[in-house]
C-alpha positions in Angstrom: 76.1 87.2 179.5 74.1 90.2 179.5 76.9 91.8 181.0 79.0 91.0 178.6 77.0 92.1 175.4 76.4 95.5 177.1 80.2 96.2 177.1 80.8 95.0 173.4 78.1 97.4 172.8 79.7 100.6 174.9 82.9 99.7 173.5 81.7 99.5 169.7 80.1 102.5 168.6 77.4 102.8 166.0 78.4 103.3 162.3 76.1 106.4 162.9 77.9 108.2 164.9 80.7 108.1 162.8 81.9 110.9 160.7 81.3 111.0 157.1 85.3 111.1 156.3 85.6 107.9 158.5 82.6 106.3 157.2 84.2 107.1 153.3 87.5 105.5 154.4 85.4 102.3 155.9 83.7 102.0 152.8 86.8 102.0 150.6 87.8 99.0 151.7 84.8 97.8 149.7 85.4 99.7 147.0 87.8 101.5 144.7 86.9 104.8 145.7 84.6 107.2 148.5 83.8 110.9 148.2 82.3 112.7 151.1 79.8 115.0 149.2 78.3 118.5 150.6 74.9 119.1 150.9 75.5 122.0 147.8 77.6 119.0 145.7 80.7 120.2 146.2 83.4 117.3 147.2 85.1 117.6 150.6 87.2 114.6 150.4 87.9 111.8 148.1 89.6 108.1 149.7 90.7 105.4 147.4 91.3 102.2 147.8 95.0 101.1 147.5 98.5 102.8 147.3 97.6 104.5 144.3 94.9 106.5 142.8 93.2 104.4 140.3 91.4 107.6 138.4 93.9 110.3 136.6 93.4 113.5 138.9 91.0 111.7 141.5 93.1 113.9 143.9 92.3 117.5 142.8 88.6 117.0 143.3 88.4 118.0 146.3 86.8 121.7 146.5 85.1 121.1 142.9 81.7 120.1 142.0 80.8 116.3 141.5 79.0 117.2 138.1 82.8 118.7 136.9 84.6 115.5 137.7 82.6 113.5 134.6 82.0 113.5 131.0 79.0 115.9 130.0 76.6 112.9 129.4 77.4 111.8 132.9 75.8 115.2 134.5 72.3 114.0 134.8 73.1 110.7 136.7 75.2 113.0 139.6 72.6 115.1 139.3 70.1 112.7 140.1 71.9 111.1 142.8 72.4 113.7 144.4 68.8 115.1 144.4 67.6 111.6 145.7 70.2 111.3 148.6 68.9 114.4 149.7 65.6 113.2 150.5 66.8 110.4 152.7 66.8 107.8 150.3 69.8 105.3 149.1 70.0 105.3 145.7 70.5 102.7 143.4 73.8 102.1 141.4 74.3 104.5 138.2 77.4 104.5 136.0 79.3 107.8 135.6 82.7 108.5 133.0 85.4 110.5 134.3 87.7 112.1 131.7 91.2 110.6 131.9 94.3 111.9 130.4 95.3 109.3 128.6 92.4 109.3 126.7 89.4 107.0 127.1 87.3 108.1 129.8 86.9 106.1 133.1 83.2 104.0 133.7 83.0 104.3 137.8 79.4 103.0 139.4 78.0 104.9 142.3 76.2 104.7 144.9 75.4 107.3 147.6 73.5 107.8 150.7 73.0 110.6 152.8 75.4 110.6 156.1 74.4 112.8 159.5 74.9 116.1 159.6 73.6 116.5 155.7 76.5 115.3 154.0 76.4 112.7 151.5 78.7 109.5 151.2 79.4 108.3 147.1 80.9 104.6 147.3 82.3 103.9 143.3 83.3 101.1 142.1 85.7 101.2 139.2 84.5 99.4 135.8 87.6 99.3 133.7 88.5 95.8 134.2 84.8 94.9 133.2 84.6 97.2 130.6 88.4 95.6 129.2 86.5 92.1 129.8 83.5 92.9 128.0 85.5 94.4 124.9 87.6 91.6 124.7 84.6 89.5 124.7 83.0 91.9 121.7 86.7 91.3 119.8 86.3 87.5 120.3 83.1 87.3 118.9 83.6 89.5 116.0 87.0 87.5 115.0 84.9 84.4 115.6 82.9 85.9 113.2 85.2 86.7 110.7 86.6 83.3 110.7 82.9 81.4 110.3 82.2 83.4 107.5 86.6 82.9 105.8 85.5 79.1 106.2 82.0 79.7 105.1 83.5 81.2 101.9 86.5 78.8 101.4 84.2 75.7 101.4 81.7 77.6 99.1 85.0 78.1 96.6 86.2 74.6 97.8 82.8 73.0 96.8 82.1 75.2 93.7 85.5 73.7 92.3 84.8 70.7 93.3 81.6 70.5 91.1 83.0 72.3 88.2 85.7 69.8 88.5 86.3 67.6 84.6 87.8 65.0 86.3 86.3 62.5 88.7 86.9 63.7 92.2 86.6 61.2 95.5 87.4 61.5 99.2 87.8 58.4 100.9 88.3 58.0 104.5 92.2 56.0 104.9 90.8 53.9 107.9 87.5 52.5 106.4 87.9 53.1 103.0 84.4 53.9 102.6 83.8 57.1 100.2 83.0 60.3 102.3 82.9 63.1 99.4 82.2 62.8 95.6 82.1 65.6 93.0 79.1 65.4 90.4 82.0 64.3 87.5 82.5 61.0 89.7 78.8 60.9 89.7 78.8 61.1 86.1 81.8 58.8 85.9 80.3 55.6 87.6 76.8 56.2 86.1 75.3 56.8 89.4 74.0 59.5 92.1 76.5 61.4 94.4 74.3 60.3 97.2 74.2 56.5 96.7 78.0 57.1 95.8 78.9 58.0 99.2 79.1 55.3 101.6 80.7 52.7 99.0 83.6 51.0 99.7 86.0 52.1 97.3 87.7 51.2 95.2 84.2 51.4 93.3 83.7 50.3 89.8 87.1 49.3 89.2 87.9 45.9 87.2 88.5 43.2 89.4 91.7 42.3 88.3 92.6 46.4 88.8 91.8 46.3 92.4 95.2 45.6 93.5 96.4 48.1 91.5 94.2 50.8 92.8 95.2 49.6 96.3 99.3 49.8 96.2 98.2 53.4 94.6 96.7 54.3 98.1 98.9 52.6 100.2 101.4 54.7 98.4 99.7 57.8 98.7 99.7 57.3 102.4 102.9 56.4 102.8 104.6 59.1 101.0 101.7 61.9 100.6 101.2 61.7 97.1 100.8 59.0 94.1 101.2 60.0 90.6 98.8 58.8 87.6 98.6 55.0 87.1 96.5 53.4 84.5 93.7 51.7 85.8 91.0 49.7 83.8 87.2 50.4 84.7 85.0 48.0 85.3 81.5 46.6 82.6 84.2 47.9 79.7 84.0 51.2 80.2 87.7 52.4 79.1 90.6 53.1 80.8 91.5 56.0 83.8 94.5 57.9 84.9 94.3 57.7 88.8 96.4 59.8 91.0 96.0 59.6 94.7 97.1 62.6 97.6 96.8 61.6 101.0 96.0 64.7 103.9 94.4 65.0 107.4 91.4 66.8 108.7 90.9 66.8 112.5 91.5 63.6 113.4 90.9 62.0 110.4 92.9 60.8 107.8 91.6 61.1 104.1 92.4 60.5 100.5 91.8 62.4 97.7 91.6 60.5 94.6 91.3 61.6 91.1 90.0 59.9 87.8 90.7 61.3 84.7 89.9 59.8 81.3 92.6 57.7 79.5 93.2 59.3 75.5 92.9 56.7 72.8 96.3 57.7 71.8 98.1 57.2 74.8 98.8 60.6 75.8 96.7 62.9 78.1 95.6 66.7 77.4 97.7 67.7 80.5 100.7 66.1 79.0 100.2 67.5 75.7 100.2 70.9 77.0 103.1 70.3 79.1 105.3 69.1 75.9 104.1 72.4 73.9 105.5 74.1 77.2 108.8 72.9 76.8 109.3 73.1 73.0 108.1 76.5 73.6 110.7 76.9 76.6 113.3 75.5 73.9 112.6 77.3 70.5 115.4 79.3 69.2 113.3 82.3 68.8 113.1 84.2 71.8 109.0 84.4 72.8 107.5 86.7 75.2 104.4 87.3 76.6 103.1 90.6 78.2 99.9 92.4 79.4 98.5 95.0 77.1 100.6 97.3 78.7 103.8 95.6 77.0 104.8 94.5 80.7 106.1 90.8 80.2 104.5 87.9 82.6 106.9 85.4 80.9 109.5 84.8 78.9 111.4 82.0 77.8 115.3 81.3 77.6 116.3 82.5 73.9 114.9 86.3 74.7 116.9 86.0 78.3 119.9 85.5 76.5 119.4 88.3 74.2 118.9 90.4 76.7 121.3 89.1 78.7 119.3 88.1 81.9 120.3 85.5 83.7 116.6 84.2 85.1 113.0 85.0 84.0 112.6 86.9 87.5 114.5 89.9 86.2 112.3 90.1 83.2 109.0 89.5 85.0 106.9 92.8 85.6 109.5 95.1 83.2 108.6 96.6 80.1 109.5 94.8 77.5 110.3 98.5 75.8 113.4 98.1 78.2 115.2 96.0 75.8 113.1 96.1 72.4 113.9 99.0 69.8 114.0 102.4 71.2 113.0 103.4 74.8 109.6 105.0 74.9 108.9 104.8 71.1 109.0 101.0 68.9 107.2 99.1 71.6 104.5 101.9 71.8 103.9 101.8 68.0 104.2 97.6 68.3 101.0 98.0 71.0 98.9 100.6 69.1 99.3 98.6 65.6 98.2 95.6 67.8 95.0 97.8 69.3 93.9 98.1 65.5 94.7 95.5 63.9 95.2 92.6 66.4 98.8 91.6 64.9 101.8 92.8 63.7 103.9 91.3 61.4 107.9 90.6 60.9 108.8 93.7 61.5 112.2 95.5 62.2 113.8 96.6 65.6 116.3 95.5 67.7 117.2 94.2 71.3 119.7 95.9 73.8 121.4 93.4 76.6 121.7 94.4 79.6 125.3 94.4 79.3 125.5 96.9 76.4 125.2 94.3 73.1 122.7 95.0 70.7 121.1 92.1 68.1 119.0 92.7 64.9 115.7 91.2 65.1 112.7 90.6 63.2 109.5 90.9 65.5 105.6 89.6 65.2 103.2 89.9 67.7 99.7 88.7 68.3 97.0 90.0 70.7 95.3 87.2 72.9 91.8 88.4 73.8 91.1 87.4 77.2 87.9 89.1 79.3 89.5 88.9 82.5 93.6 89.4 81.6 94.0 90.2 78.0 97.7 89.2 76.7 100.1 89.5 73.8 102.6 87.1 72.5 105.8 88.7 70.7 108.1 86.3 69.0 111.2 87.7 68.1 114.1 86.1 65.7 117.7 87.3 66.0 118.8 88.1 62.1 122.3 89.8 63.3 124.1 86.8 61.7 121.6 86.3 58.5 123.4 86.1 55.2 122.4 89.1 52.5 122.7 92.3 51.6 121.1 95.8 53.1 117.6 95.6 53.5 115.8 97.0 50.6 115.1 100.4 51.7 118.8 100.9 52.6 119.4 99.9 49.6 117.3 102.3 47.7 119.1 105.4 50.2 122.4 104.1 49.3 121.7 104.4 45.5 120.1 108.1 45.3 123.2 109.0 47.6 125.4 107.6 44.9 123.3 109.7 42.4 123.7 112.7 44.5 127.8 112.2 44.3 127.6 112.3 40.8 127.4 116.0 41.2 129.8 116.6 42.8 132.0 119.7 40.9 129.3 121.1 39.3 126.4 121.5 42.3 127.7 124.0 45.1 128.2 121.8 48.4 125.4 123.7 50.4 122.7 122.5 47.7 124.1 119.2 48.0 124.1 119.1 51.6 120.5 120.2 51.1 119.0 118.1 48.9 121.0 114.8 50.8 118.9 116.0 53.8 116.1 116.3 51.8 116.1 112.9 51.0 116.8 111.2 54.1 114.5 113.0 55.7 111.9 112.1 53.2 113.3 108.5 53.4 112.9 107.9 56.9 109.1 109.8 57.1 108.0 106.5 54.5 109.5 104.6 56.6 107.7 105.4 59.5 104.2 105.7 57.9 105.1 102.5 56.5 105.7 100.9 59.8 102.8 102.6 61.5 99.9 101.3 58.8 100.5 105.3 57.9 99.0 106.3 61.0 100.5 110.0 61.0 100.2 110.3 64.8 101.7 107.5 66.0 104.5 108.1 62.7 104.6 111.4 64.5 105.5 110.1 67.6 107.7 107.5 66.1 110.0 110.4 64.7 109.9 112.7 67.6 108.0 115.0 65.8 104.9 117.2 66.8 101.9 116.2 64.5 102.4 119.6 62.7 105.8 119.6 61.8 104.9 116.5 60.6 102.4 117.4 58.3 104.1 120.6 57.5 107.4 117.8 56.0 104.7 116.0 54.3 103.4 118.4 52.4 106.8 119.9 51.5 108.3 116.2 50.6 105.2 115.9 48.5 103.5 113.1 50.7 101.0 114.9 51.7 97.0 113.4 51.2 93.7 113.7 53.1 92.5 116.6 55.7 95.0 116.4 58.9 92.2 116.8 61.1 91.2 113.7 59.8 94.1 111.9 60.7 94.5 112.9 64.0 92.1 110.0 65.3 
């Protein structure tokens, strides 16, 4: 026996009298990567673990300094390593970055020991797969994060409607029937606390010959999803309800929503109300159009679509309604700054273009909806192409001085004539912009194409002239 461990011995020699390059390629086995390290810090041979190098450049260390191979922070700790490896002493393990050329640098943990013969032996283990692990665990918290505080602030919206709620809200579970959730309008509704509400059997406070009523209402809902309103008498003669039912699953639990509204004396509910005024609106003859204050239409209904020729409210929706009302750029800016000062404008004269080249005659009136969040305006505007009559007043009024004008023919030269015709159209038209602008000269200005002091300048000359222009210019 003693024979035998004494030949095991011979025949094995001590990891000691290896040398350092074979001890650094034992090692790797271990490990991702071994340097052999002089004395001065200077690597004399690098062994990796594997087929390939796992570290960009890990192969044209050799012949550098250690402290070159890593990221400037990094210094100290080889530094350090090596000072205590010098004095005979393993260190302990201390994380390093190489640079990498692909960008992020490379976290290797070392761990060196002085070898014989003075050289030292660096054993590193490569932390990119932890580092990967531990950011991927950093990403899964902070998108755990983000969604605990999405739900936190969908059930604080979820709960604040709820509670603001006018009609009587209830969530009852489908396989007890016992009320889970009540909004403080139910509470109000049943003349009792949302806390002793919960935990009733529902229906609750429902007239005893209603029950079965209530009950095909939910065994509709959950057969089909949803139940619409069914008039349902309250119990201790408090009135009638409209009861609507919707039937929908959280986790593993199947609940029903169910909503109380009050019954109106005549018959006829607010919502439906509204929902007729819709339609008649949806119907009228005029065409009626509603836009932001930037004349941009959010709706429109079917008689200004077929004005302007558009076959769905999608191709209005978002346009400026200046693309079809009066003149590009100009009516539907004096429409909006009448509105700004006055709040309303008032049958007033322009026209709409099709999108397929016909033009209608229209009479316009606007009104400015104050809103603090989305302010709108409502233009309603009726097609008088086809009205009966004669020229509108002021063309008639032009049409007469130009008939006065002929009658001097043969003994006025035609260049005065010519003059004074201009004269008098151009004087016509200038009243008839101040006329349509509340006689704001800068918008009646801008109305005409004109710069504010030409306009002035055919005021004063045409007689209309009044007041300081400087004045006017606000």
């Amino acid at each position: 026996m003693t024979d035998s461990v004494a030949r095991n011995s011979i025949d094995l020699p001590a990891l000691s009298d290896l040398a350092p390059e074979w001890a650094a390629r034992l090692l790797t086995a271990t490990s991702e990567i071994a340097l052999v390290v002089s004395r001065d810090g200077v690597i004399r041979q690098v062994s990796c673990s594997g087929s390939e190098v796992p570290i960009d450049g890990a192969e044209s260390w050799v012949g550098r300094p250690w402290v070159d191979t890593v990221t400037i922070e990094s210094r100290p700790q080889i530094e350090l390593m090596l000072k205590e490896s010098m004095g005979g002493y393993s260190t302990r393990r201390r994380q390093v970055n190489h640079p990498s050329k692909a960008g992020a640098d490379i976290p290797v943990a070392y761990n060196a020991v002085r070898a014989e013969g003075g050289s030292i032996i660096a054993v590193g283990r490569d932390l990119r797969t932890i580092s990967a692990l531990q950011q991927r665990l950093i990403d899964t918290q902070q998108a755990m994060e983000r969604d605990y505080w999405r739900l936190r602030h969908v059930e604080t919206r979820y709960r604040l409607l709820f509670q603001l709620s006018t009609d009587a809200i209830i969530v009852v579970d489908a396989e007890t029937m016992k009320i889970v959730d009540a909004s403080g309008a139910a509470a109000r509704f049943f003349d009792i606390a949302t806390e002793k509400l919960i935990g009733k059997p529902f229906p609750f406070g429902i007239a005893a010959d209603q029950t079965r009523a209530m009950e095909d209402l939910l065994a509709s809902a959950r057969t089909t999803g949803h139940a619409g309103d069914v008039r349902i008498r309250l119990s201790e003669n408090r009135g009638e309800t409209l009861a609507s039912a919707s039937c929908f699953r959280q986790e593993n639990l199947a609940l029903l929503l169910v909503r109380l509204s009050r019954y109106t004396t005549t018959g006829e509910s607010t919502a439906s109300a509204r929902a007729k005024l819709l339609e008649l609106v949806e119907r009228a003859p005029d065409a009626l159009v509603i836009t932001d204050e930037q004349g941009d239409i959010r709706t429109a209904n079917r008689a200004f679509l077929d004005l302007a020729q558009l076959s769905s409210e999608e191709q209005a929706k978002g346009r400026s309604l200046g693309n079809w009302v009066g003149r590009p750029g100009a009516d539907l800016h004096v429409f909006l700054a009448t509105l700004k000062k006055h709040s309303v404008v008032r049958i007033a004269a322009s026209s709409v273009r099709g999108e397929h080249g016909s033009t209608s005659e229209i009479e316009l009136s606007a009104v400015s909806l104050p809103d603090d969040d989305s302010p709108s305006i409502g233009f309603v505007m009726r097609d008088v192409g086809r009205r009966v009559g004669t020229a509108p007043h002021g063309a008639r009024d032009l049409t007469k001085a130009v008939e006065e004008l002929t009658t001097l023919v043969g003994r006025v030269s035609l260049p005065t004539l010519v003059r004074d015709t201009i004269d008098l159209v151009e004087r016509h038209f200038i009243e008839a912009a101040l006329q349509l602008t509340g006689d704001n000269r800068t918008t009646a200005a801008e109305v005409l194409g004109l710069s504010r002091q030409t306009l002035y300048v055919k005021l004063r000359r045409h007689g209309l002239s009044g007041g300081d222009p400087d004045a006017e210019a606000s």
